[in-house]
N, CA, C and O atoms as a GROMACS GRO file, in nm:
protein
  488
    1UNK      N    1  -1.352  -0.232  -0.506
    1UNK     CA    2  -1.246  -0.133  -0.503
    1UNK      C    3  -1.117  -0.190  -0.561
    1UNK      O    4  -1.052  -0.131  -0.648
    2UNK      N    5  -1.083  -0.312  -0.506
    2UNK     CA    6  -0.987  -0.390  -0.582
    2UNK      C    7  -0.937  -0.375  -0.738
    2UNK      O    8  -0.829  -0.336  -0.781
    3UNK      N    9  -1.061  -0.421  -0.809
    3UNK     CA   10  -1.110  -0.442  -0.933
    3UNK      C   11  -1.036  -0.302  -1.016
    3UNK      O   12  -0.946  -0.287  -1.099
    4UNK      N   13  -1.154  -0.192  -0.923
    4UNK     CA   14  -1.095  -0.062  -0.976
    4UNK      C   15  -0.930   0.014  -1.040
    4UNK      O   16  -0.876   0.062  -1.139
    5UNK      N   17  -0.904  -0.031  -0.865
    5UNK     CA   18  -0.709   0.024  -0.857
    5UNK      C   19  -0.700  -0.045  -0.997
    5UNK      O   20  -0.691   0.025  -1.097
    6UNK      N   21  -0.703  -0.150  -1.003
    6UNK     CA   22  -0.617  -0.274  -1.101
    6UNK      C   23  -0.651  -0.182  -1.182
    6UNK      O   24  -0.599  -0.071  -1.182
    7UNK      N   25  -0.733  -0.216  -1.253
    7UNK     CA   26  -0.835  -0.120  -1.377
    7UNK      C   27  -0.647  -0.004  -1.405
    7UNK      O   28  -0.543  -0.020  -1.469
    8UNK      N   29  -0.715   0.127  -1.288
    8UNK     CA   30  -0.648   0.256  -1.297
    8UNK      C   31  -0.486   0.237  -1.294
    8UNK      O   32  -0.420   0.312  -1.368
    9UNK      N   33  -0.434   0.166  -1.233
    9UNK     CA   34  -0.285   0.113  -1.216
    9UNK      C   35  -0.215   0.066  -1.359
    9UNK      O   36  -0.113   0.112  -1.411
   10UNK      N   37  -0.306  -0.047  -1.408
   10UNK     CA   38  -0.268  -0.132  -1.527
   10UNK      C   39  -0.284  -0.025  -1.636
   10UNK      O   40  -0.239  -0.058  -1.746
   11UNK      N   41  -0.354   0.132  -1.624
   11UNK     CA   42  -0.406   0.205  -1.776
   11UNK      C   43  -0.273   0.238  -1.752
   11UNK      O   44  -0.198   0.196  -1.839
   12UNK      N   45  -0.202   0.322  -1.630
   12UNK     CA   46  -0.116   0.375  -1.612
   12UNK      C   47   0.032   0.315  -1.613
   12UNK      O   48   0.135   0.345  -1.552
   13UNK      N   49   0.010   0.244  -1.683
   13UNK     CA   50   0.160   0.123  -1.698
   13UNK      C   51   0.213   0.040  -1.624
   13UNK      O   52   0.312  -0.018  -1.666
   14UNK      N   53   0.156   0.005  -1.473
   14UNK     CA   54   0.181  -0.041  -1.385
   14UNK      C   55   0.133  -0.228  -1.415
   14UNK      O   56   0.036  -0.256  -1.485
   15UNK      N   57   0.197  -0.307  -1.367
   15UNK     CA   58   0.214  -0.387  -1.341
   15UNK      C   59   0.138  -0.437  -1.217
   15UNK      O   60   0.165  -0.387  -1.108
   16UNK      N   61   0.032  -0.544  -1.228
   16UNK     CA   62  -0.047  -0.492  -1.112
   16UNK      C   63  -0.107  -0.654  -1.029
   16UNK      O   64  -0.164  -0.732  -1.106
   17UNK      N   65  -0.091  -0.697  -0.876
   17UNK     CA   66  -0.199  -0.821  -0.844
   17UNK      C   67  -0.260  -0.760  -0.720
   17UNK      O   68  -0.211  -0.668  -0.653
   18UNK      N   69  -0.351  -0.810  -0.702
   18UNK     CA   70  -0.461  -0.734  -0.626
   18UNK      C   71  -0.506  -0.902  -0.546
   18UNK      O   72  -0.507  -1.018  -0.588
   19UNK      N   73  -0.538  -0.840  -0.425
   19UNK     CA   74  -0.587  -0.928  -0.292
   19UNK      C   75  -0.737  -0.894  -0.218
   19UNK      O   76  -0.786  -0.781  -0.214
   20UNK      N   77  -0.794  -1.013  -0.163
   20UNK     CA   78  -0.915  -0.935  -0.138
   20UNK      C   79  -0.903  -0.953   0.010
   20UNK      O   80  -1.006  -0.931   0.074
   21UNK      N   81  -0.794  -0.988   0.077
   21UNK     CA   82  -0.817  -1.038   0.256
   21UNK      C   83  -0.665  -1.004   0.260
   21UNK      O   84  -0.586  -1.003   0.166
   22UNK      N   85  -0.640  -0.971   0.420
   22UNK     CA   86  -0.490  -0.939   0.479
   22UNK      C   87  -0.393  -1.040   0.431
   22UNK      O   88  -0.282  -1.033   0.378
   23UNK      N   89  -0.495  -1.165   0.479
   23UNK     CA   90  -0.390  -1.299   0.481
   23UNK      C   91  -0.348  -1.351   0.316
   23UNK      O   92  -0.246  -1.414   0.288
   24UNK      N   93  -0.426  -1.317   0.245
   24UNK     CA   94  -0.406  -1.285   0.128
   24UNK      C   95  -0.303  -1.206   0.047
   24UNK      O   96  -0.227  -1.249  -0.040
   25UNK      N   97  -0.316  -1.095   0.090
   25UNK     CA   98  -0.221  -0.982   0.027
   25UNK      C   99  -0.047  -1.026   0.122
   25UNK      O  100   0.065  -1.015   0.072
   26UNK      N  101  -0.079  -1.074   0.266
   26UNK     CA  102   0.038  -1.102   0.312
   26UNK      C  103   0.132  -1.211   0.213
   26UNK      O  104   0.244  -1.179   0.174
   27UNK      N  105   0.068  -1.347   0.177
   27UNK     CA  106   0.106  -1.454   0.093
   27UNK      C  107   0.177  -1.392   0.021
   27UNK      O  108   0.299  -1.394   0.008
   28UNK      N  109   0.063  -1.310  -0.053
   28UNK     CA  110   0.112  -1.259  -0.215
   28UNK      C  111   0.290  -1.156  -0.225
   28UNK      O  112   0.380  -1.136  -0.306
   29UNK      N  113   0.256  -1.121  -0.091
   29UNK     CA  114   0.344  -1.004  -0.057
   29UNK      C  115   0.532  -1.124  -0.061
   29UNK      O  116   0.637  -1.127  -0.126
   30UNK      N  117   0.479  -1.185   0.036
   30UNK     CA  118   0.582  -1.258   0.068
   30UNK      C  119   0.620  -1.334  -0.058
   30UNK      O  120   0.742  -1.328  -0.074
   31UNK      N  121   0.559  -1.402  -0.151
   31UNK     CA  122   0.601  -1.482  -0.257
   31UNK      C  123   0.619  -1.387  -0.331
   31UNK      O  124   0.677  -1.450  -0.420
   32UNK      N  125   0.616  -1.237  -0.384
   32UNK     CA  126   0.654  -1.163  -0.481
   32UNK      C  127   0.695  -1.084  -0.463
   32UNK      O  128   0.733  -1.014  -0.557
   33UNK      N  129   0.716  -1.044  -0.330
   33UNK     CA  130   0.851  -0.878  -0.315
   33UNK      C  131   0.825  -0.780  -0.391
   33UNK      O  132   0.920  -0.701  -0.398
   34UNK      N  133   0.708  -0.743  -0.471
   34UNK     CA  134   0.661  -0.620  -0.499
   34UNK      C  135   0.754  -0.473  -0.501
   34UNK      O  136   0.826  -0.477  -0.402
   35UNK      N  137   0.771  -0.379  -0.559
   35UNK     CA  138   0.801  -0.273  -0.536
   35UNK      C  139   0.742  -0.213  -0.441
   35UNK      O  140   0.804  -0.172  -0.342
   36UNK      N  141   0.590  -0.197  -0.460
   36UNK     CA  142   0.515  -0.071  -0.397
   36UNK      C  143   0.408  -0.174  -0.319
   36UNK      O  144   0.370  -0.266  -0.391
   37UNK      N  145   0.359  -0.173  -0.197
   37UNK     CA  146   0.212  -0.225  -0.158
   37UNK      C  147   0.141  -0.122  -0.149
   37UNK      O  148   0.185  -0.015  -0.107
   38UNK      N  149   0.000  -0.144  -0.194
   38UNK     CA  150  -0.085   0.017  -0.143
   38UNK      C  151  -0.196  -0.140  -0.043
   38UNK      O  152  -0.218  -0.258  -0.068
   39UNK      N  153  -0.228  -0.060   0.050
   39UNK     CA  154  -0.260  -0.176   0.175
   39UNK      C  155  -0.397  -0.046   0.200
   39UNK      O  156  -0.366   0.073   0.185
   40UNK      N  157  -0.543  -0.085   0.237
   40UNK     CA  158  -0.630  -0.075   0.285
   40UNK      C  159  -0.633  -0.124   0.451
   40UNK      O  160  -0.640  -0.243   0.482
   41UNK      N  161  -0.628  -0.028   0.540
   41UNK     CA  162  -0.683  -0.036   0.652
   41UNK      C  163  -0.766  -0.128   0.687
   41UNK      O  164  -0.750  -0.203   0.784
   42UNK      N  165  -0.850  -0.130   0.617
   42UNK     CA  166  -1.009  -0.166   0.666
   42UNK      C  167  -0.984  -0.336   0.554
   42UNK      O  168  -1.036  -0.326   0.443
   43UNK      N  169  -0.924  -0.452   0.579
   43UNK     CA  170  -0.948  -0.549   0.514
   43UNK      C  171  -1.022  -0.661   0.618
   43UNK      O  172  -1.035  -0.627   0.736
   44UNK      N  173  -1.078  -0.816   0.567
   44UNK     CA  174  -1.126  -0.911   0.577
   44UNK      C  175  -1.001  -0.972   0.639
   44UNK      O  176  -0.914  -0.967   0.552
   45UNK      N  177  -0.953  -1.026   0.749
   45UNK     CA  178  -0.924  -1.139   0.795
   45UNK      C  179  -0.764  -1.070   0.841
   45UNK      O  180  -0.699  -1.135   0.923
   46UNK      N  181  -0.725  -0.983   0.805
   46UNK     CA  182  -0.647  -0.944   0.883
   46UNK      C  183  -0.610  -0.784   0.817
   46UNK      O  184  -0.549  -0.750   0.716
   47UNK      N  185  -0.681  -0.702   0.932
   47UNK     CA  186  -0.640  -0.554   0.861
   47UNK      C  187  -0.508  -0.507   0.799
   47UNK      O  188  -0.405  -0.571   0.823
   48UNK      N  189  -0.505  -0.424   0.738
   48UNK     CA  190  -0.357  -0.338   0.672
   48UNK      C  191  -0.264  -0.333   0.787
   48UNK      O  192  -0.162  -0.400   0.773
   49UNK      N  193  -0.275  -0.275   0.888
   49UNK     CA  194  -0.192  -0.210   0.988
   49UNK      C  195  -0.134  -0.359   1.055
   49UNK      O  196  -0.013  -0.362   1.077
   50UNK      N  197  -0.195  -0.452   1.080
   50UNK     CA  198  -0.103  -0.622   1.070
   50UNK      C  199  -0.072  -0.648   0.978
   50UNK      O  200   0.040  -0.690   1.009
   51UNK      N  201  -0.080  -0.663   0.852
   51UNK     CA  202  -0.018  -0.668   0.754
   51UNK      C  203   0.082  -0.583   0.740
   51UNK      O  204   0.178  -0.661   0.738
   52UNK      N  205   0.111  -0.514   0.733
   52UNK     CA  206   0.194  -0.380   0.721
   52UNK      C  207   0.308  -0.416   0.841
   52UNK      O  208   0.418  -0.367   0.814
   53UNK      N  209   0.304  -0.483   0.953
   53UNK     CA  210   0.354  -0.494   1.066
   53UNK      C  211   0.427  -0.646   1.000
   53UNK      O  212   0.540  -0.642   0.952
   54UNK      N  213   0.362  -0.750   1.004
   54UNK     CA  214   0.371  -0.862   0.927
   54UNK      C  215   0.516  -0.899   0.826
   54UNK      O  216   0.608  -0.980   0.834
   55UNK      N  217   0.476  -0.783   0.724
   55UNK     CA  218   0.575  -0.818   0.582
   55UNK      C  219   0.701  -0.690   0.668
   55UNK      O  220   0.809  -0.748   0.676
   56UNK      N  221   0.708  -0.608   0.701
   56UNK     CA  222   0.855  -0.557   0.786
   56UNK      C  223   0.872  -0.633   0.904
   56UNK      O  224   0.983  -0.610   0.953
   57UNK      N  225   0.808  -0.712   0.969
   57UNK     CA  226   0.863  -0.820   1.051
   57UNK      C  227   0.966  -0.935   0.962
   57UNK      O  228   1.087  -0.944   0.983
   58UNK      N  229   0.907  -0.999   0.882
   58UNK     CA  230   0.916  -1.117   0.800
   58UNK      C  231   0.990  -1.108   0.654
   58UNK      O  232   0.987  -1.208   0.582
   59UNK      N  233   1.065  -0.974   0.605
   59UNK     CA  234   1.138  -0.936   0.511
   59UNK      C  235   1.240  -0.873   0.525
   59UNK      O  236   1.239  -0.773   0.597
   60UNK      N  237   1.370  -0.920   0.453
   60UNK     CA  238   1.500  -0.818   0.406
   60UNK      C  239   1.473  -0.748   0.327
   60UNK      O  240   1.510  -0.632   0.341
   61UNK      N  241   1.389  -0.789   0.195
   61UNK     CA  242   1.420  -0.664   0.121
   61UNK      C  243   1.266  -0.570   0.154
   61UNK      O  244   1.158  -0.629   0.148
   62UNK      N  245   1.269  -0.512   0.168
   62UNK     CA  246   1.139  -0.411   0.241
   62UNK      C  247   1.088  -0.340   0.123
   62UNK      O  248   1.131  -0.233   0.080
   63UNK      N  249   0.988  -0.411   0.071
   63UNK     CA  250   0.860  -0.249  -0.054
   63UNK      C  251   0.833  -0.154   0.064
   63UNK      O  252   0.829  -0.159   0.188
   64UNK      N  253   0.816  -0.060  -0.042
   64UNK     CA  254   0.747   0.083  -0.053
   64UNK      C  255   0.600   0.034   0.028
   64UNK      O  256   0.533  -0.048  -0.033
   65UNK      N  257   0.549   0.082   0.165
   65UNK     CA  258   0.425   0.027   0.199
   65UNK      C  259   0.335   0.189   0.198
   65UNK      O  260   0.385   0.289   0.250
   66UNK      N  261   0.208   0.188   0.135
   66UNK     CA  262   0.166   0.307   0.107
   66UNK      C  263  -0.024   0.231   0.147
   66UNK      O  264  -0.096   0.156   0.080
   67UNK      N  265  -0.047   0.302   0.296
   67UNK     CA  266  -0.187   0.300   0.369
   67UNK      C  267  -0.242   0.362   0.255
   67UNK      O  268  -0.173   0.442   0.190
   68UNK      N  269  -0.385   0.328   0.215
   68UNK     CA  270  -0.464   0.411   0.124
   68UNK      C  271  -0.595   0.352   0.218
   68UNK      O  272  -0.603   0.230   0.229
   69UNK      N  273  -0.684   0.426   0.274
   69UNK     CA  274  -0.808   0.416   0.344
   69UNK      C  275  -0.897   0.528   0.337
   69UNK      O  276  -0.865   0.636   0.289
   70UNK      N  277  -1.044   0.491   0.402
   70UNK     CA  278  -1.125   0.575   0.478
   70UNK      C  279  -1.117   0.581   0.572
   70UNK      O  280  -1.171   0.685   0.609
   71UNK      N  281  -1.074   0.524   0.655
   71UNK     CA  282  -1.018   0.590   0.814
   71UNK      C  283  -0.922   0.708   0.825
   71UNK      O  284  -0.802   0.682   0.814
   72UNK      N  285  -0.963   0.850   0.849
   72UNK     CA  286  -0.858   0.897   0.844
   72UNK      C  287  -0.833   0.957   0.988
   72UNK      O  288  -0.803   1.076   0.994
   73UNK      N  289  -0.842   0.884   1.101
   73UNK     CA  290  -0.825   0.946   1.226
   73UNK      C  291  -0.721   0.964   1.247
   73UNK      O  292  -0.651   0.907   1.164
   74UNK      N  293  -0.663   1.019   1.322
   74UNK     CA  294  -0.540   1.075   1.384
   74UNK      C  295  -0.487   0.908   1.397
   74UNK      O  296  -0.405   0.871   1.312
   75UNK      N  297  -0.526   0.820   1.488
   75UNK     CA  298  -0.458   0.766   1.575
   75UNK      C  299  -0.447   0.611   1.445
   75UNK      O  300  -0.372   0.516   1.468
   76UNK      N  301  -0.522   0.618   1.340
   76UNK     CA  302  -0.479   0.510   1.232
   76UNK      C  303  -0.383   0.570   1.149
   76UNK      O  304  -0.368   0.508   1.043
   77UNK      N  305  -0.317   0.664   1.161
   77UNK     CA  306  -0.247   0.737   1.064
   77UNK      C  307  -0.112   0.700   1.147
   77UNK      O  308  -0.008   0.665   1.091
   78UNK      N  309  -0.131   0.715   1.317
   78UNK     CA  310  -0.038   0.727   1.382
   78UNK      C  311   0.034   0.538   1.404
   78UNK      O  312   0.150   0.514   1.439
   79UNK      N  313  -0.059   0.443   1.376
   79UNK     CA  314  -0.073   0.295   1.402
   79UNK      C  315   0.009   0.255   1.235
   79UNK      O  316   0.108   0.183   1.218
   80UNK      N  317  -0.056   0.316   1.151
   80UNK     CA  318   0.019   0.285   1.038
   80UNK      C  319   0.134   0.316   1.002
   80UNK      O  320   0.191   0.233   0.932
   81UNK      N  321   0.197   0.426   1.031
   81UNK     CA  322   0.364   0.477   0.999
   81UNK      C  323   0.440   0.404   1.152
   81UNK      O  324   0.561   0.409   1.172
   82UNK      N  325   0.335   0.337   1.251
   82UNK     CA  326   0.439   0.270   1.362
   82UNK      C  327   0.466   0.138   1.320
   82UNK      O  328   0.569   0.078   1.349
   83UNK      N  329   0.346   0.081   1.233
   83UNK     CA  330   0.338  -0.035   1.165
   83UNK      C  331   0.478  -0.038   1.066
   83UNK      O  332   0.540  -0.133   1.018
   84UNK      N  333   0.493   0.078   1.060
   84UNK     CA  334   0.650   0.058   0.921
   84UNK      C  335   0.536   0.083   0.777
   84UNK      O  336   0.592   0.050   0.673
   85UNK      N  337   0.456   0.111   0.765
   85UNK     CA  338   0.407   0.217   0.639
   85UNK      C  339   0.487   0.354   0.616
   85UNK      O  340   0.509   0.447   0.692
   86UNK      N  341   0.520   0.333   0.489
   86UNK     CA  342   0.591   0.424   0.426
   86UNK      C  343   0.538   0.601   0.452
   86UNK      O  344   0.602   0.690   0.510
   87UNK      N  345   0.382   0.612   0.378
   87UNK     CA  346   0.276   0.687   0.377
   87UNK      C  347   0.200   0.633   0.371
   87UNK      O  348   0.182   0.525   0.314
   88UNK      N  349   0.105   0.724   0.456
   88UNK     CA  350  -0.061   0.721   0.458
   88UNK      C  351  -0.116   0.809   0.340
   88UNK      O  352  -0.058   0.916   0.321
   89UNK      N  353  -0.207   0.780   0.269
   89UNK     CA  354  -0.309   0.846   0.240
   89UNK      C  355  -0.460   0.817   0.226
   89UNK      O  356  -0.486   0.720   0.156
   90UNK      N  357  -0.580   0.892   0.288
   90UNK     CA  358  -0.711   0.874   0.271
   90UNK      C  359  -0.739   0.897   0.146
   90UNK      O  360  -0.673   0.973   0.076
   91UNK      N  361  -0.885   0.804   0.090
   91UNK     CA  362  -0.940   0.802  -0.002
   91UNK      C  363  -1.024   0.937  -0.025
   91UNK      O  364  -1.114   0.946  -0.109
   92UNK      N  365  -0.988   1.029   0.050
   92UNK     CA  366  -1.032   1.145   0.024
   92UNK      C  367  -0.986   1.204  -0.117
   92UNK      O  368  -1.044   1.295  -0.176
   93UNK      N  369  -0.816   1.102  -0.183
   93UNK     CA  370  -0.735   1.195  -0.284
   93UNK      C  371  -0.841   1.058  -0.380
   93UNK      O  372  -0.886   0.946  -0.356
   94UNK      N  373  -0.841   1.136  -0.467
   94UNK     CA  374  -0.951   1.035  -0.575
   94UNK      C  375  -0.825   0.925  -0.635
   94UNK      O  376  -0.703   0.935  -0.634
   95UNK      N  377  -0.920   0.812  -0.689
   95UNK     CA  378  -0.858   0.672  -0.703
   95UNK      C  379  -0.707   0.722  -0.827
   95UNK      O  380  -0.586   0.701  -0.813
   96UNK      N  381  -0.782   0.794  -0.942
   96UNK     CA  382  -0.747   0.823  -1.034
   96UNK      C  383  -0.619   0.919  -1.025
   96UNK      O  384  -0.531   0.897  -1.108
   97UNK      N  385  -0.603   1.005  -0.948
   97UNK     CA  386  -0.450   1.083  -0.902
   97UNK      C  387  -0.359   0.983  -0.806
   97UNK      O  388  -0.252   1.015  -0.755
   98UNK      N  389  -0.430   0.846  -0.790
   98UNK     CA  390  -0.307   0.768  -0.734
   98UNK      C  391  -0.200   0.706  -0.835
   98UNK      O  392  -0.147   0.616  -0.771
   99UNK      N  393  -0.161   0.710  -0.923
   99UNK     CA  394  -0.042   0.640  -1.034
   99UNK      C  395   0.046   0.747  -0.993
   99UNK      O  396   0.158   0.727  -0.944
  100UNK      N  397  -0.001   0.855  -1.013
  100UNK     CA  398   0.083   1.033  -1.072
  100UNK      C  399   0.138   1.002  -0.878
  100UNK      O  400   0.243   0.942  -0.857
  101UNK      N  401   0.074   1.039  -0.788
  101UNK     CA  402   0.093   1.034  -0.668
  101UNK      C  403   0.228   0.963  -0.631
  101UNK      O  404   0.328   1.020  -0.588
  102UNK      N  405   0.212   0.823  -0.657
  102UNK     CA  406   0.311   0.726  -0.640
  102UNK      C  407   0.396   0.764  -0.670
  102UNK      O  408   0.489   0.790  -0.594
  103UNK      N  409   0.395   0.792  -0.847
  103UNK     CA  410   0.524   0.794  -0.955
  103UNK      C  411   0.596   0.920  -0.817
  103UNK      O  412   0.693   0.874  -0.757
  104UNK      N  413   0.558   1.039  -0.780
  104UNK     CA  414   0.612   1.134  -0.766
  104UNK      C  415   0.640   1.107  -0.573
  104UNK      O  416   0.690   1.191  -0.498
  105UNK      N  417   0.601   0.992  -0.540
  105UNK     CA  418   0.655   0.965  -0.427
  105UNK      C  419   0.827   0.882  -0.407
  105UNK      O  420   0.921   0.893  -0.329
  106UNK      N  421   0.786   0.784  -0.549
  106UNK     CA  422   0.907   0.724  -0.552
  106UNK      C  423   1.044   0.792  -0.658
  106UNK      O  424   1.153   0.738  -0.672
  107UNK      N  425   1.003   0.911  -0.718
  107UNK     CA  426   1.105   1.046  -0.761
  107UNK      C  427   1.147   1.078  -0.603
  107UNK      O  428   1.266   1.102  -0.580
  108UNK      N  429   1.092   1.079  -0.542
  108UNK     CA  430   1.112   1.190  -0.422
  108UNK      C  431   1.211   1.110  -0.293
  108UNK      O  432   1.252   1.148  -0.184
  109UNK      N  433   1.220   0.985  -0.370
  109UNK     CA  434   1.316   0.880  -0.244
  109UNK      C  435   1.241   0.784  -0.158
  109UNK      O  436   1.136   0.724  -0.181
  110UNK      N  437   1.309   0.783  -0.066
  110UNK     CA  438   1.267   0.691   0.048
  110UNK      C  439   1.243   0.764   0.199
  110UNK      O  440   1.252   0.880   0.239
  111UNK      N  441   1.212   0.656   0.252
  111UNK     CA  442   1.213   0.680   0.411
  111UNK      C  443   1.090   0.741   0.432
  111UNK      O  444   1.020   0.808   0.357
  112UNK      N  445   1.065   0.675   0.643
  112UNK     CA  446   0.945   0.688   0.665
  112UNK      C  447   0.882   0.825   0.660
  112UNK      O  448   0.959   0.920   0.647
  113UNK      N  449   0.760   0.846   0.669
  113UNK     CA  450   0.686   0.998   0.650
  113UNK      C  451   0.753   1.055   0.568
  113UNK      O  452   0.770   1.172   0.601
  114UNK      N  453   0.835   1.013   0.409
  114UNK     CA  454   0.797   1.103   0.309
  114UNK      C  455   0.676   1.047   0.220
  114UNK      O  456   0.632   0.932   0.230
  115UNK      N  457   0.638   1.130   0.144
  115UNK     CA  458   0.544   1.061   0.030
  115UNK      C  459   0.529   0.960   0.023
  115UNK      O  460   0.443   0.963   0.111
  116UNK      N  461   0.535   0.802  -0.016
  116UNK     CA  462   0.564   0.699  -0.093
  116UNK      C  463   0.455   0.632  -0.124
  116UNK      O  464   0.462   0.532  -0.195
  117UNK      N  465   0.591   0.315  -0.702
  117UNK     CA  466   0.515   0.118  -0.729
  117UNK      C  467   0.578   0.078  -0.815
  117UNK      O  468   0.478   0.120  -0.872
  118UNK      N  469   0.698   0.005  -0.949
  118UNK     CA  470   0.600  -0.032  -1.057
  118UNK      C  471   0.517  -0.162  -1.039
  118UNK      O  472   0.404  -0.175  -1.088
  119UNK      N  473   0.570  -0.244  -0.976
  119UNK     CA  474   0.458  -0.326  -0.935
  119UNK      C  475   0.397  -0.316  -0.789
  119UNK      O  476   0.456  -0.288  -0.684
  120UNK      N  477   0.266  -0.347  -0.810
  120UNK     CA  478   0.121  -0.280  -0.708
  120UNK      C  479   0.093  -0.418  -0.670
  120UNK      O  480   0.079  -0.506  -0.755
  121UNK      N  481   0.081  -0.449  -0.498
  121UNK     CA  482   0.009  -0.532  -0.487
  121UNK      C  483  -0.144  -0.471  -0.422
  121UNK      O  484  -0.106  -0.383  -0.345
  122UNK      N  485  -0.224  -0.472  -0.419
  122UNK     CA  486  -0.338  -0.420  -0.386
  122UNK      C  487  -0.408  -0.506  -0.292
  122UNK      O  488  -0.519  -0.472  -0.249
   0.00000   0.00000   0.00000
């Protein structure tokens, strides 16, 4: 899935590094201050929703944090915007309407529960 985003991100002009574990994407997060994170729920060694908790613990300047999963229960939706995620969205919206998505989250501003790259950490 990784592989993919990159793929769809990089056609779409984006600037793009991609992680395959929490503790991973946390590093990456912290050594590069990213614009946008799109964070998976469901990771290896330390899920999104600690991560997500993690880099707004451990940062001044705060990215855009944007949940993208298959979990779409009520109560991970509700764990992730307490985590300090920007927006949630399930992989229900196809991979390919995520660039357009973004672009028109970060037109639309800031702050928690609205919408919300140019650079993607994945």
């Amino acid at each position: 899935m990784v592989h993919l985003c990159k793929l769809v991100f990089r056609e779409a002009g984006y600037e793009v590094r991609g992680a395959t574990s929490g503790r991973q994407a946390l590093r990456m997060v912290l050594e590069e201050m990213p614009d946008v994170i799109l964070l998976d729920v469901m990771m290896p060694g330390m899920d999104g929703i600690e991560v997500c908790r993690r880099i707004r613990q451990q940062t001044e300047r705060i990215p855009k944090i944007i949940m993208y999963t298959a979990d779409d229960r009520d109560s991970t939706r509700t764990n992730s915007l307490a985590a300090g995620a920007n927006h949630f969205l399930t992989k229900r919206i196809p991979i390919f309407e995520l660039p357009d998505k973004i672009r028109g989250f970060l037109a639309a501003g800031t702050g928690p529960l609205a919408y919300a790259a140019p650079a993607i950490n994945l």
